[in-house]
N, C-alpha and C positions, 0 to 999 in steps of 0.2 A: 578409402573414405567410407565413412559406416551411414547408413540413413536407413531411418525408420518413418517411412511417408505413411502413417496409421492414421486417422482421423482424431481417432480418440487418445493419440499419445499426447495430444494437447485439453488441458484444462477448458471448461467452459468460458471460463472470464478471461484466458489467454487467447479463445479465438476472438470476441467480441472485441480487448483491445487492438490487434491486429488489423482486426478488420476496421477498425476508424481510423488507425493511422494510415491504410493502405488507400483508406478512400480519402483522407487529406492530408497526404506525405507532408504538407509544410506547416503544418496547424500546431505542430508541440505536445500532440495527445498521443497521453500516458509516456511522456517523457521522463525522467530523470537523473539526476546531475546532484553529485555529489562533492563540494569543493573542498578540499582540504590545504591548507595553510602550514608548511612548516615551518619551524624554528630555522633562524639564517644557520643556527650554528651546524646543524645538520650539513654531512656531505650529500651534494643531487646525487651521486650514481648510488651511494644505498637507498634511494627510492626508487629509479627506473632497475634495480637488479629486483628490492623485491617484487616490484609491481609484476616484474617478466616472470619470477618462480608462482608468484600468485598465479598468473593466468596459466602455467604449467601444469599445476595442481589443484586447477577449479574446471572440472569438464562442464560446467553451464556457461564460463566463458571462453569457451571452444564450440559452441552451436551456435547453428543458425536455422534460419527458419524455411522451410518450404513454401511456395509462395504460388499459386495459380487462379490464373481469374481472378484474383483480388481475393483472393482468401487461402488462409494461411491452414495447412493439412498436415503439419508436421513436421521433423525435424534434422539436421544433418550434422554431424561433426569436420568442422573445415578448420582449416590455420588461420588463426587471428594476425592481425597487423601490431607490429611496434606500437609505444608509446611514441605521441609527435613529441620532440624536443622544441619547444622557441627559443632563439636566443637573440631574436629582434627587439623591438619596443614592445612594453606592455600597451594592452590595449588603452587606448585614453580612457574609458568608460567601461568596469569590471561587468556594472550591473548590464548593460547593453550589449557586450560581449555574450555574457550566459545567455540572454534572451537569446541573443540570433543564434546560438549554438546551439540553444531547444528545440528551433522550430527547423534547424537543418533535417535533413530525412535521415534516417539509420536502418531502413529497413532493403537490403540490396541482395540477389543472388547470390549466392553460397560466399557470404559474407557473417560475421556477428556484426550483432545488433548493438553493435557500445564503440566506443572513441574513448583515449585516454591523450591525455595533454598535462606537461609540464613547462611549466618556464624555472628555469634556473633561478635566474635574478632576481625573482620573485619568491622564490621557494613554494608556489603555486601551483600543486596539483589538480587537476580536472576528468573526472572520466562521468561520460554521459550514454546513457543505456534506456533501452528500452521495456517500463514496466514488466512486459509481457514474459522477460525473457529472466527475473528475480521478483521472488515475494520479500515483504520487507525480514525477516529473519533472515534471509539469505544473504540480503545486501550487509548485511550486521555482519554475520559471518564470515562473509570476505574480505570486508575492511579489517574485522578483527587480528583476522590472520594475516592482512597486506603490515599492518602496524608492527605486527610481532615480527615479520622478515624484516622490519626497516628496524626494528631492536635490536639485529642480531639473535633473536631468538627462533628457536625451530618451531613450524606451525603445519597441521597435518594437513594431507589431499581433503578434496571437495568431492564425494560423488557427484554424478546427479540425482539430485530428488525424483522421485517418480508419481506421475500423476497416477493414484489410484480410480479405475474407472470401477462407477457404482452398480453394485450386486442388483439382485431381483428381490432382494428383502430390502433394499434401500428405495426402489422406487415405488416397491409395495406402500412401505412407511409412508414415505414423502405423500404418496397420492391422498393415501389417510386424513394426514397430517392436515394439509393443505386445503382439504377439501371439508375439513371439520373447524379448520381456526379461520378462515376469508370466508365462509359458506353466505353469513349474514351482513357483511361488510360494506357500507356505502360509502359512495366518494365523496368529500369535502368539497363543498359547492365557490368555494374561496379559493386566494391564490397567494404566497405570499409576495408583499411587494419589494421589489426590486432596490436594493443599495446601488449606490454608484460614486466613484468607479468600483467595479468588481473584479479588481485584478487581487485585492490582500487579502488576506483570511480575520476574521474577529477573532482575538487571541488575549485569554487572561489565564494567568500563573495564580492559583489557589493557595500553593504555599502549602510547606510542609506540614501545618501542624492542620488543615482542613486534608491533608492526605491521612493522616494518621485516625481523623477524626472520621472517615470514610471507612477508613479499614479498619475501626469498632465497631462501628455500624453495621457494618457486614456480617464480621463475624457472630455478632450477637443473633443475627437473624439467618443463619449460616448460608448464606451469598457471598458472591465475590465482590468486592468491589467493583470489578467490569457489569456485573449484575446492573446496581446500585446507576451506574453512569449509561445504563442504557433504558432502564425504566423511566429516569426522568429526562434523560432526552425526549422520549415518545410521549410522557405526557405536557412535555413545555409545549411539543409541536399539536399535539391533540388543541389543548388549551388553546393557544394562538388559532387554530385552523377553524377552531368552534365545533371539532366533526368530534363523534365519541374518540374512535380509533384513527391510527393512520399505518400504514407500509414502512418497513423500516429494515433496508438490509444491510446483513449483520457480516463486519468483512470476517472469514474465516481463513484459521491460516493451516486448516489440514491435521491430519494425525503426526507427530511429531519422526521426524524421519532424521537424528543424531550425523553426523560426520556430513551433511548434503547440503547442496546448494541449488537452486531451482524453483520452478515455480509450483505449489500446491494451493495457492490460495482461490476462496471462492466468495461469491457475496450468495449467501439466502435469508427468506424476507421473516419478516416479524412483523405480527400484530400489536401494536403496542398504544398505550392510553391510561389503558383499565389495569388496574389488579399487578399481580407479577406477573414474572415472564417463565422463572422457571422450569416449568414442564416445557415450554419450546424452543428453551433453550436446550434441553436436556435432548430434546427430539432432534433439534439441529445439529447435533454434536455425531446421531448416527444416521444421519445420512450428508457428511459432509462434501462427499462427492457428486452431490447431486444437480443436473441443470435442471434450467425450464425442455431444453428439448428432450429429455428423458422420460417427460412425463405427459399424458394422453392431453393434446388444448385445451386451454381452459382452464387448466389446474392448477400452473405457477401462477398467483395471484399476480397482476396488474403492477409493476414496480416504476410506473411512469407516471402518477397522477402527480396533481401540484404542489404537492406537500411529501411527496414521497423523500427518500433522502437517505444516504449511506449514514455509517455507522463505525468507528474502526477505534480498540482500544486497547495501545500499548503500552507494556510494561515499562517501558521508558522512551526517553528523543534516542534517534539513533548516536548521537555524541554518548548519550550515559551509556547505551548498550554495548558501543565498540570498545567504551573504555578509555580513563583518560592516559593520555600519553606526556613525559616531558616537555619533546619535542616537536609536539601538535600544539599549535595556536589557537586554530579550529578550526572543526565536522562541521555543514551544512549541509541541508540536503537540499536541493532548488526544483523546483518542479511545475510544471504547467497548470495553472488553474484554472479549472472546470466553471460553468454554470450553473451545475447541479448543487444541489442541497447536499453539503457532506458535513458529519462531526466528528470530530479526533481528540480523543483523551488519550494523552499519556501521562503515565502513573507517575513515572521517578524519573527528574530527580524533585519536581515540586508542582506537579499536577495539574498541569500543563492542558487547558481547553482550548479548541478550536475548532470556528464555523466558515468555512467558505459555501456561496451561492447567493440567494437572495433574502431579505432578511434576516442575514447573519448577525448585524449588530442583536438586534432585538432577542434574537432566537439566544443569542447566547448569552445575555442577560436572563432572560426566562429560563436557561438551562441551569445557572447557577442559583436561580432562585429556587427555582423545584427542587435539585439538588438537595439544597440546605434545608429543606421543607416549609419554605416562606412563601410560597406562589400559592 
């Protein structure tokens, strides 16, 4: 058995969600579940064969995590468990089923951190894992290749990803950085108010021809479209808050690391309201591996006030990025919903927004207005 108990072989945002699930195993934080549907015509054993050569050939789902005092130091290579086979009744209630299987625990001594389930009769596959242990490019990538073994086609090993730990010119940067763009920043004296229930996310489809109509825009002003969808995020939430600026961290998914599976991702924060962004986008890209504990107190600006709010924007839903299949009905991906303030744009296949937390309706009406430049 190979272990590497480093502190630092784990990502900053890998130990943070660790550490919520270890303090409330039954709560469903940073869960994820993945349900895939197939065609009856399909045979079940070419899915439990590729699903077993997939976890053969992906060493991120052959780890687990080290686990002490309630905080997670790093990491182990142990033998994963079978797929469960049912071949009982489906559950009366699919959607009730996934709930309870969310908030089941996953996190166990020299154990991985995921479950996989199939029913026959159903053609219903399930495998449910732990944020901490896949960024979402990875989880892409392994479905992609579980799909191609269930094709009969060949699909390569999975490294593991390596978290890069950040140099002395990264925290030089960051200190910089940080300490020059939050320097004058005050906190919004307001809150936003609360929707209910707050279990769904606010969700509208833009449609292809307002993607296409983004990525002119873009390009004329030579930004990305991701650009474009995080500027006016910040300034809907500015607007709405009444405050000039607000906090806005930005998910990051690392330096690109080809043939790997794991986790590199990270959130750092942005000043956003005013103006472009730019340059801190520019600056956030070199120091991606950077925490707040890397840096002297004081200096990772504040990413907890009331208005504060993630930020995460994909190149497509994970169905478009795995790729469609025959004999796939459909890719979901199910996941526990937070309180916080989060917004998710993906790009393709028809640009796809979404706000879960408080004032999600509103906010993401205002996002689409600013967007369009009508706010």
């Amino acid at each position: 058995m190979s272990t590497l108990p480093i502190p630092h072989s784990l990502a900053p945002l890998q130990r943070v969600m660790l550490r919520d699930s270890l303090l409330a195993p039954h709560a469903g934080c940073h869960v994820e579940q993945v349900e895939i549907r197939f065609s009856r015509s399909l045979a079940g054993g070419r899915i439990i064969s590729a699903w077993k050569e997939t976890v053969g050939e992906t060493e991120a789902l052959r780890l687990a995590f080290l686990v002490e005092d309630e905080a997670a130091g790093g990491w182990e290579f142990v033998t994963p468990g079978d797929i469960h086979q049912s071949h009982g009744p489906a559950p009366a209630c699919w959607d009730d089923w996934l709930e309870n299987d969310r908030h089941r625990p996953l996190l166990f001594p020299h154990a991985v951190p995921w479950r996989a389930a199939f029913w026959p009769e159903e053609m219903r596959f399930v495998w449910t894992f732990h944020h901490a242990l896949l960024d979402g490019r990875s989880i892409a990538r392994i479905l992609h290749g579980f799909l191609k073994r269930v094709a009969g086609e060949a699909a390569g090993p999975l490294a593991l990803a390596k978290w890069p730990p950040p140099t002395a010119e990264m925290r030089s940067l960051g200190d910089t950085m940080f300490r020059r763009v939050f320097a004058d920043m005050e906190a919004p004296s307001s809150a936003p108010e609360e929707d209910f229930p707050n279990d769904t996310p606010a969700v509208r489809r833009l449609g292809d021809d307002i993607l296409r109509k983004l990525e002119s825009r873009a390009a004329a002003g030579g930004v990305t479209p991701a650009t474009l969808l995080i500027e006016s995020w910040g300034k809907a939430l500015a607007r709405r808050s009444g405050a000039a600026s607000v906090v806005v961290e930005q998910v990051r998914s690392g330096p690109p690391q080809p043939g790997t599976a794991g986790f590199t991702m990270n959130l750092l924060p942005l000043r956003l309201g005013q103006g472009d962004v730019g340059d801190q986008l520019a600056d956030l890209r070199r120091i991606e591996s950077l925490g707040a504990e890397d840096l002297p107190p004081g200096v990772f600006p504040d990413v907890n006030g009331p208005w504060s709010s993630v930020i995460m924007v994909e190149r497509g839903t994970l169905a478009h990025q795995v790729g469609a299949r025959e004999f796939v009905e459909s890719i979901i991906l199910h996941e526990h919903k937070g309180e916080s303030l989060s917004a998710t744009a993906h790009l393709l296949p028809d640009l796809r927004l979404e706000v879960e937390g408080p004032g999600r309706h509103e906010l993401l009406e205002r996002w689409i207005r600013t967007l369009d430049g009508k706010a």
